[in-house]
TORKOL-4160 file (C-alpha; in steps of 0.2 Angstrom, whole numbers, padded with zeros to 4 digits, m for minus):
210
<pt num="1" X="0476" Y="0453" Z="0492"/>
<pt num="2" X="0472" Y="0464" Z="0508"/>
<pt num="3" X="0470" Y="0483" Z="0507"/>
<pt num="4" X="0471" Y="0492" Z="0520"/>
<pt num="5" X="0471" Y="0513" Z="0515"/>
<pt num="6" X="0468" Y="0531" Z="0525"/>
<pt num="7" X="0468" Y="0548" Z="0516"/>
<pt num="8" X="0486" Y="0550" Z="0517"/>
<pt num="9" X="0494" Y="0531" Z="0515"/>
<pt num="10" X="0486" Y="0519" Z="0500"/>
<pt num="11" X="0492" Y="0500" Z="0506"/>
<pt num="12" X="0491" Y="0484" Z="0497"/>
<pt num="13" X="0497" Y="0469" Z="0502"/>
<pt num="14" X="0499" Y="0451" Z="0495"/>
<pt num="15" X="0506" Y="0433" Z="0501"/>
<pt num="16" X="0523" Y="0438" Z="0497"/>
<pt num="17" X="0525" Y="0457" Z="0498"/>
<pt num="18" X="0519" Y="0476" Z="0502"/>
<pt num="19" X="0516" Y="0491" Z="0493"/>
<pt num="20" X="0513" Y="0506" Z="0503"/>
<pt num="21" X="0514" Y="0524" Z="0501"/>
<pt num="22" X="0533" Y="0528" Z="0506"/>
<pt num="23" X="0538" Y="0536" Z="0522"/>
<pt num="24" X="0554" Y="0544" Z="0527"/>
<pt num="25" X="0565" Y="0526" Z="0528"/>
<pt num="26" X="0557" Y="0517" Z="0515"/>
<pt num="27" X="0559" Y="0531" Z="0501"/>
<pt num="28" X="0577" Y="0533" Z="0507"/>
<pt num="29" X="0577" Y="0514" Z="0505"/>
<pt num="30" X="0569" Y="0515" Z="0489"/>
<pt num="31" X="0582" Y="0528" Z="0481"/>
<pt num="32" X="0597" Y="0517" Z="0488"/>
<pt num="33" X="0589" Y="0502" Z="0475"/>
<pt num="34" X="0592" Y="0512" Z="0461"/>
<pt num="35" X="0610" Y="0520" Z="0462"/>
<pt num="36" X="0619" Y="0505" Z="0457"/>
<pt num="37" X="0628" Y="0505" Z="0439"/>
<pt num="38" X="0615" Y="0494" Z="0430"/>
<pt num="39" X="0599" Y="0504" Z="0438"/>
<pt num="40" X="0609" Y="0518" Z="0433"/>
<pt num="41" X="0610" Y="0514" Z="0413"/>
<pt num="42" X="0590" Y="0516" Z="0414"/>
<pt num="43" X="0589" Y="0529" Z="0427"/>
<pt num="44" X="0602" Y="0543" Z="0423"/>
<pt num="45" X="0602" Y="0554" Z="0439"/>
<pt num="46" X="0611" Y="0567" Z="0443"/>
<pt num="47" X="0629" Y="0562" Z="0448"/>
<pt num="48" X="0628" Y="0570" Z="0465"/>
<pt num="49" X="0611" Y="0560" Z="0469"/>
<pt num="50" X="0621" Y="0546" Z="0467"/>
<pt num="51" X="0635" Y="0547" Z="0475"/>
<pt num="52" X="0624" Y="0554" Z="0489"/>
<pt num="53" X="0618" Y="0535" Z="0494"/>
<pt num="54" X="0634" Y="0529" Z="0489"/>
<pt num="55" X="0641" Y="0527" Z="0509"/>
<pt num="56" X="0623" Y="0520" Z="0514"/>
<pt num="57" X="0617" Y="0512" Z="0501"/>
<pt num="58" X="0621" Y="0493" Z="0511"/>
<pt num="59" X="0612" Y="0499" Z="0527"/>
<pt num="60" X="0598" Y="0504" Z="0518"/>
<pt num="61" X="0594" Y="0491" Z="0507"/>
<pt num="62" X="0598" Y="0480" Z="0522"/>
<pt num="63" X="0587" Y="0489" Z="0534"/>
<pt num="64" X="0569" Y="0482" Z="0538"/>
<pt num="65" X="0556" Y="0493" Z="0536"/>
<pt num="66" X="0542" Y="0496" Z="0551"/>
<pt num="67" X="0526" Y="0503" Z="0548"/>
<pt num="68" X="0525" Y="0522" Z="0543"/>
<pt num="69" X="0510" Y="0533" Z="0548"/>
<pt num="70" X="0518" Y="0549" Z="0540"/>
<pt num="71" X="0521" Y="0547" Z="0520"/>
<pt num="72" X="0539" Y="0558" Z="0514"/>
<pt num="73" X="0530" Y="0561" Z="0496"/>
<pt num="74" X="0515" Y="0554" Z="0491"/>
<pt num="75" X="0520" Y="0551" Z="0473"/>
<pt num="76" X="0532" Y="0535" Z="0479"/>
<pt num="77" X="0527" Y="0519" Z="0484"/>
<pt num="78" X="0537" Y="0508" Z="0491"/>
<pt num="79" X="0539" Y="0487" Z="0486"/>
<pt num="80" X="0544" Y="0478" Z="0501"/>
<pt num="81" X="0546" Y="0459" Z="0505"/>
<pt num="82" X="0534" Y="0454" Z="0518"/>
<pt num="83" X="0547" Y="0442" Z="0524"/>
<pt num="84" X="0559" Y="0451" Z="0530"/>
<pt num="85" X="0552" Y="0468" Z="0529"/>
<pt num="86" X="0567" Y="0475" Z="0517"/>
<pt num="87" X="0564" Y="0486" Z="0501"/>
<pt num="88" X="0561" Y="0475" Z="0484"/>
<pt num="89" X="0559" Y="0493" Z="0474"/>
<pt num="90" X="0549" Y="0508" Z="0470"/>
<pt num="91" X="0534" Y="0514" Z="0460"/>
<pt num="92" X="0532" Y="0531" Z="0457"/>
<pt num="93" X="0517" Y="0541" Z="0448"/>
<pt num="94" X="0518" Y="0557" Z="0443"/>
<pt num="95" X="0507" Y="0569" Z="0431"/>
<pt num="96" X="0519" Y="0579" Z="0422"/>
<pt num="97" X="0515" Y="0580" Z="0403"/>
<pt num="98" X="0498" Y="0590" Z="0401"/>
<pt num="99" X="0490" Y="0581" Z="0418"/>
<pt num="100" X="0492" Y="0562" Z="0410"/>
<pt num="101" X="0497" Y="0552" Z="0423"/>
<pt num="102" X="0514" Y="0544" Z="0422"/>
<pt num="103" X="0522" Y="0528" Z="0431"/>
<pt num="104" X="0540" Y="0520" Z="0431"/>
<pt num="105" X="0549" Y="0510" Z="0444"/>
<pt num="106" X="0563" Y="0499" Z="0446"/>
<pt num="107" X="0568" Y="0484" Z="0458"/>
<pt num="108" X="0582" Y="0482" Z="0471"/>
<pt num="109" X="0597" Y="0474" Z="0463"/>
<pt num="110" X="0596" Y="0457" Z="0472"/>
<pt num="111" X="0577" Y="0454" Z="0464"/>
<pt num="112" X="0581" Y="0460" Z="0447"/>
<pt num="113" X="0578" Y="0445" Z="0434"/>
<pt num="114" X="0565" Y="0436" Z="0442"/>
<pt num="115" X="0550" Y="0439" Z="0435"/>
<pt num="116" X="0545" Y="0453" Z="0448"/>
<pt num="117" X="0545" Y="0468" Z="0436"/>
<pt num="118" X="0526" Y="0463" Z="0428"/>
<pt num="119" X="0522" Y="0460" Z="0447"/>
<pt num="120" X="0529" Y="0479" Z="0452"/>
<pt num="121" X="0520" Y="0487" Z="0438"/>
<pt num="122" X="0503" Y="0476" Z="0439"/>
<pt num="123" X="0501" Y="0484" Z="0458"/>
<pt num="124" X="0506" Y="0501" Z="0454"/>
<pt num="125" X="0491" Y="0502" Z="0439"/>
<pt num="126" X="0480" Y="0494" Z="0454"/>
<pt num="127" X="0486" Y="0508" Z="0463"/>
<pt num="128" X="0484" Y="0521" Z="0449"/>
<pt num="129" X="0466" Y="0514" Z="0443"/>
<pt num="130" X="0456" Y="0507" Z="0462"/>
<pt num="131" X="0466" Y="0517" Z="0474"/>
<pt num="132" X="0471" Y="0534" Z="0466"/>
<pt num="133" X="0457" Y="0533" Z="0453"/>
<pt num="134" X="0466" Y="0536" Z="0437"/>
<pt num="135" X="0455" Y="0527" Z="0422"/>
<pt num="136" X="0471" Y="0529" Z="0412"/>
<pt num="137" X="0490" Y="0527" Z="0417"/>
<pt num="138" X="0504" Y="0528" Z="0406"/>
<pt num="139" X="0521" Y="0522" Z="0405"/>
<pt num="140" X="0538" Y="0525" Z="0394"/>
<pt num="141" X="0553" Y="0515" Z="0392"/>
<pt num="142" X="0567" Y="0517" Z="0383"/>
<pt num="143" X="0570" Y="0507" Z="0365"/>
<pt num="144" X="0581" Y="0492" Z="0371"/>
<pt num="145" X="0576" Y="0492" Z="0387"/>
<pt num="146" X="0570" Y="0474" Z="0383"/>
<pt num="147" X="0565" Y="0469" Z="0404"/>
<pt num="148" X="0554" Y="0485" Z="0405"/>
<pt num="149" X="0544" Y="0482" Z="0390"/>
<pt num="150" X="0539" Y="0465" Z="0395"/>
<pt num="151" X="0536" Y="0469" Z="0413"/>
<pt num="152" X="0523" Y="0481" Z="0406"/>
<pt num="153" X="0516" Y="0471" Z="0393"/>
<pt num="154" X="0513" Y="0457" Z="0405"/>
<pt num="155" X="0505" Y="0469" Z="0418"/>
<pt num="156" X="0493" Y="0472" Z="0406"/>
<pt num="157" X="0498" Y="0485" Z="0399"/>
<pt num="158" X="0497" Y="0490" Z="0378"/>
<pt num="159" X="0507" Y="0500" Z="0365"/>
<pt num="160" X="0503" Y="0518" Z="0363"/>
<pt num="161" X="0510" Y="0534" Z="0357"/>
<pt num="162" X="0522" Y="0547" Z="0369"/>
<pt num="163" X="0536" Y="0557" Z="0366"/>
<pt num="164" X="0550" Y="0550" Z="0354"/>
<pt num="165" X="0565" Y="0556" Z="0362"/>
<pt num="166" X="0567" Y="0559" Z="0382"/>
<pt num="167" X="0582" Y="0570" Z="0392"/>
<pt num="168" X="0589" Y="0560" Z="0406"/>
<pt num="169" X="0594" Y="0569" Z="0421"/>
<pt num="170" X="0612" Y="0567" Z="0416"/>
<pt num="171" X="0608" Y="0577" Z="0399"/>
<pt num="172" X="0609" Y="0560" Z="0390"/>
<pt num="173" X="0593" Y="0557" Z="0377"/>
<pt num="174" X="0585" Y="0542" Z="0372"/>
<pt num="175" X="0572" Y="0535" Z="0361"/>
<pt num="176" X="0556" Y="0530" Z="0371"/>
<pt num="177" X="0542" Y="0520" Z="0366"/>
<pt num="178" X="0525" Y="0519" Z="0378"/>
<pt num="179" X="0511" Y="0509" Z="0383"/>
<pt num="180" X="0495" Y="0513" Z="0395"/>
<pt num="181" X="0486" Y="0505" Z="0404"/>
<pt num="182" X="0465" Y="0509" Z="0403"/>
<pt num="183" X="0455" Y="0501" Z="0417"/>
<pt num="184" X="0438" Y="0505" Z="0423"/>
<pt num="185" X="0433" Y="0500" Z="0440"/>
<pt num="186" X="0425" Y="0504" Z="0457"/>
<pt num="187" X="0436" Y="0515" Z="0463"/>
<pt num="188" X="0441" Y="0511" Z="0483"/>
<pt num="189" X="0450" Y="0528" Z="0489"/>
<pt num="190" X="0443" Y="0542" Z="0477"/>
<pt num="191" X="0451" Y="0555" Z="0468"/>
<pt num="192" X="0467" Y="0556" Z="0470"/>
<pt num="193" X="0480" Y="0571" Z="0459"/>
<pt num="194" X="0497" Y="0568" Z="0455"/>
<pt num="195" X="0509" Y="0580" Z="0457"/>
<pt num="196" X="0521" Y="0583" Z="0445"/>
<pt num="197" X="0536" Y="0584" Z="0457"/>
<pt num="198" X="0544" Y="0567" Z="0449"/>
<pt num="199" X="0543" Y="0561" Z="0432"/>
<pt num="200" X="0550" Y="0545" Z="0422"/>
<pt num="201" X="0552" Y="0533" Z="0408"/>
<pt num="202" X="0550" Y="0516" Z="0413"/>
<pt num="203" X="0557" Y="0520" Z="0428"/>
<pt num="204" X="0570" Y="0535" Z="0424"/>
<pt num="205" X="0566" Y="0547" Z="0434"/>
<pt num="206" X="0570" Y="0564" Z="0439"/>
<pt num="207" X="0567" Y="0582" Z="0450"/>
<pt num="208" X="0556" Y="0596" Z="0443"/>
<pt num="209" X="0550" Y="0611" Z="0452"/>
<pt num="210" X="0532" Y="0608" Z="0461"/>
């Protein structure tokens, strides 16, 4: 695992694939890999987000991401394959609920069911714990979301209390259950804020005021 961090862009790469601090391409990238139907069930943006990637979602998930010096919004991280330099998915920390640090994500639909989901989530608590110096980071699903829970149970994280019920951005609620994930370690980039711009639940995420 090679790191490789400045003030404004936290980067962690492994034999088979980057997580980076997302700039302007990769977070368009990002959003594209969760507009689909199935993401969609979990995710429960707004309609006109949506259908707003709708026309470019192919080009985009198809696009190979170069190095970005500039990041779009440093609450999004960006999973890329190191092979061919196209999106995998996103992790996203946020801070929304009384300053405790949040996380979801999601994968791109061609690397969904492989196993990658504890992968996604174990570099975004390396994030959140060494690079953004969180001790504690915590994570909501929804109750069913069967793939979710075990991706976060397999990163490392454990069961823990949270809100019960949870307003998706289409006005849908939902039970949530949540797990957190309590690490001390050297910390490599310092203290690090999220901001509260994005929030989620396992994943679901949505727009609030800064």
């Amino acid at each position: 695992m090679r790191v490789t961090c400045s003030k404004k862009l936290h980067v962690i790469e492994t034999d088979e694939v980057v997580i980076r601090t997302a700039g302007y391409w990769s977070l368009r990238a990002a959003e594209a890999a969760g507009i689909d139907e199935q993401a969609q069930r979990w995710l429960g943006w707004p309609s006109d987000v949506v259908r707003g990637y709708e026309s470019s979602r192919d080009e985009l998930l198809n696009r190979e991401l170069d190095d970005e010096s500039d990041p779009a919004d440093p609450n999004w991280f960006a999973l890329i394959n190191r092979r061919n330099r196209r999106i995998m998915g996103a992790v996203v920390i946020a801070s929304p609920r009384s300053n405790r640090p949040e996380i979801g994500g999601y994968l791109a639909p061609h690397y969904r069911g492989q196993g990658l989901g504890a992968q996604l989530f174990m570099l975004g608590s390396i994030l959140a714990h060494a690079h953004l110096g969180l001790p504690d980071i915590y994570a909501g699903t929804e109750v069913g979301n069967f793939a979710c829970r075990q991706s976060l149970l397999k990163a490392g994280f454990t069961p823990t209390d949270g809100p019960a019920k949870h307003t998706l951005p289409d006005g849908r609620v939902v039970s949530g259950e949540w797990f957190r994930s309590a690490v001390t370690c050297e910390v490599i980039c310092g203290s690090w804020r999220p901001r509260s711009r994005w929030w989620h639940l396992g994943g679901n995420s949505h727009r609030v005021p800064d």
